[in-house]
N, C-alpha and C positions, 0 to 999 in steps of 0.2 A: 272113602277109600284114600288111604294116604299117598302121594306119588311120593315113592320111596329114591324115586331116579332125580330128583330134583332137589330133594332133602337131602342125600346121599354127596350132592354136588356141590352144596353148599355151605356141607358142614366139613368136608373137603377142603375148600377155599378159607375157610374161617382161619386158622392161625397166620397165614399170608397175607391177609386180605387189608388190613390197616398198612403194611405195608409198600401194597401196590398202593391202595386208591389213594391214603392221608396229605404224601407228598409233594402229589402235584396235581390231579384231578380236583380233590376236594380244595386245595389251598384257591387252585385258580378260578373254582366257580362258585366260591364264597358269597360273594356280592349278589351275585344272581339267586342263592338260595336264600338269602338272607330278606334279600326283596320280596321275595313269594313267601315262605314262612311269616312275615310279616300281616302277611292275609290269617293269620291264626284270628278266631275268633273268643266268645269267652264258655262258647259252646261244646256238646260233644265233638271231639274229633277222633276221625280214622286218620291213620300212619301206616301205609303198607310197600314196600316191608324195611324193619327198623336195621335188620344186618347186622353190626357192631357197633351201632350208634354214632357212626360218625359225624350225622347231619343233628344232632342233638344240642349241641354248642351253639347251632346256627336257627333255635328254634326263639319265640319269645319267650320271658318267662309267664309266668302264672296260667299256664293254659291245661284242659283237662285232656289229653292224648292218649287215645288205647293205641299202641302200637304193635301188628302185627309179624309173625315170620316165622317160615318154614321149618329153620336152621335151627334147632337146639342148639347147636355149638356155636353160631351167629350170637343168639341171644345170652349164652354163656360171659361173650365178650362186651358184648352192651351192658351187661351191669352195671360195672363203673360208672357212666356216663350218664344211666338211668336215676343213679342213686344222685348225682349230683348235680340233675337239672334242678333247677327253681321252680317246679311245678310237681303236677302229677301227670306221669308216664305209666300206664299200665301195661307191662310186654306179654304178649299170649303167644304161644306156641299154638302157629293156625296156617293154612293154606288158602291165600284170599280166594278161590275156587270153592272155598268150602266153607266160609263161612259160619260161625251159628248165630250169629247175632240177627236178633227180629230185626222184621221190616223197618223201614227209617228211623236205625235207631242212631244216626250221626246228622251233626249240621255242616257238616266239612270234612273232605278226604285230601288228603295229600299222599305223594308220590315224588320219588328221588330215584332216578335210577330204576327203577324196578318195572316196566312191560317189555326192557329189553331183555326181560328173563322172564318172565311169565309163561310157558309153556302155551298156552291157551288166552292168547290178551282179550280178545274178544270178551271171551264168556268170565275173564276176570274183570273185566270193563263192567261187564252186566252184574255181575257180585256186587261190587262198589255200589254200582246204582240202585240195586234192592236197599241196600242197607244204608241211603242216604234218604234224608226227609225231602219231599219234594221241595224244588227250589233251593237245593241243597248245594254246594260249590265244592267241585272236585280240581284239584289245582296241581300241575305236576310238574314235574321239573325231569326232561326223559333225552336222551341220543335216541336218535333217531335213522333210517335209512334215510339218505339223499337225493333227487329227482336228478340232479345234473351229474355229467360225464364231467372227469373220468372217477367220480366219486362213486354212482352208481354198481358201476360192475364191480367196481374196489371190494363194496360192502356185502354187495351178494356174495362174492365170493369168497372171501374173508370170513365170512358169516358160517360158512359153513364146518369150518373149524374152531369159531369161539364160542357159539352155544352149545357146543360138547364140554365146555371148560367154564363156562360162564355165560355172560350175555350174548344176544344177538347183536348184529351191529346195522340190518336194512329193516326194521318194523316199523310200518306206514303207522306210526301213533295216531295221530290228529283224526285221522279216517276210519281207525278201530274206534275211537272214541264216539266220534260218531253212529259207527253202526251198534255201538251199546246202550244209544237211543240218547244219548246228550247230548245237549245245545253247546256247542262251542263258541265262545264269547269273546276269546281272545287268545294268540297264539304271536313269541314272542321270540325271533328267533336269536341266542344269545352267540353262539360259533355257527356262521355259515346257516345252513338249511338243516344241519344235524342237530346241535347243544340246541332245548327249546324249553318255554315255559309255554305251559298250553292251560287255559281256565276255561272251565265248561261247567254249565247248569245240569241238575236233572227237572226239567218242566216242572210248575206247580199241578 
C-alpha cells in the first residue's frame, strides 16, 4: 500500500529542495559524508533515500548502488546527477517500508538524512535489515533529537511543525537502530549530540 501522505510531501518539496538543502547544509557536512561514503564497498549497495541526488558528487566512484525513494518528482531531479556519477546508480521508485527485494540481497546500506522522515523508522530499520546479508554494514549519516537542555524541548517542539513539511528534528536514531535488531559499532558525533554518523552490523 502506497503512503500517498508522504510521497505527496515530498514530491512537494522536490522543486525547492536543492535550494534549501545545496547551500549550506550540504556544503558544510561535506567532509563528514565524504568520510562515511568512503566505507562504499565493491559490493551490492542500498541507498535510501537518493532525493535529488545531492549526496551523489560525495559518493566514490566505481561502486554498484541501487538507490531508493519515495518521490517520483525527487527522482525526476536526480537524473542529472545519476547520469553523471562514475559508477552504476540504479534509482527505483520504492518505499523502504515496502521493499521488494529478497532477503540479503545487499552487503551495505547507507543513509543521509533520511529516518528523520521515515514515518515509521523502527520497522524501516527492520526493512534494511531483511534485505542486508548477515554481517552486512548499515552506515548513516542522520540529525538527530538531543538529550540535553535547552535543545531537547527546542526539538520536541519544533518537531511538531516540521514533520508536516518535512523531517523530524527529536528521532532517538542510534536506539531505533538498535531496536531493529543491529549491533551498533560505532556512533560519531559530528555537530553537538544531533549531526551523527552511526555504523552498525546486522549479526552473522
Amino acid at each position: 500500500m502506497v503512503d500517498t501522505v508522504t510521497r505527496d510531501k515530498w514530491d512537494k518539496a522536490a522543486p525547492t529542495f536543492d535550494l534549501m538543502a545545496s547551500r549550506g547544509a550540504e556544503v558544510r557536512w561535506r567532509p563528514a559524508k565524504e568520510a562515511l561514503f568512503s566505507r562504499m564497498g565493491d559490493g551490492n549497495i542500498l541507498f535510501a533515500a537518493l532525493g535529488t541526488g545531492l549526496d551523489i558528487p560525495t559518493f566514490p566512484a566505481g561502486r554498484h548502488i541501487t538507490a531508493i525513494d519515495i518521490s517520483p518528482k525527487m527522482l525526476e531531479r536526480a537524473a542529472p546527477r545519476v547520469a553523471a556519477y562514475d559508477g552504476e546508480i540504479n534509482p527505483l521508485l520504492m518505499d523502504v517500508h515496502e521493499m521488494d527485494f529478497p532477503e540479503a540481497s545487499f552487503d551495505q546500506a547507507f543513509t543521509a538524512c533520511t529516518f528523520c522522515s521515515v514515518p515509521d523508522p523502527v520497522n524501516g530499520l527492520r526493512a534494511i535489515y531483511r534485505v542486508l546479508k548477515p554481517g552486512g554494514e548499515l552506515c548513516m549519516f542522520e540529525h538527530t533529537g538531543s538529550r540535553y537542555y535547552p535543545f531537547k524541548p527546542m526539538m520536541d517542539l519544533m518537531s511538531r511543525l516540521t514533520e508536516k513539511l518535512g523531517p523530524a528534528m527529536n528521532r532517538a536514531t542510534v536506539e531505533n537502530v538498535k531496536a531493529a535488531g543491529f549491533t551498533v559499532t560505532e556512533v560519531n558525533h559530528i555537530y553537538l549530540d544531533v549531526v551523527k554518523t552511526i555504523i552498525a552490523r546486522k549479526p552473522e
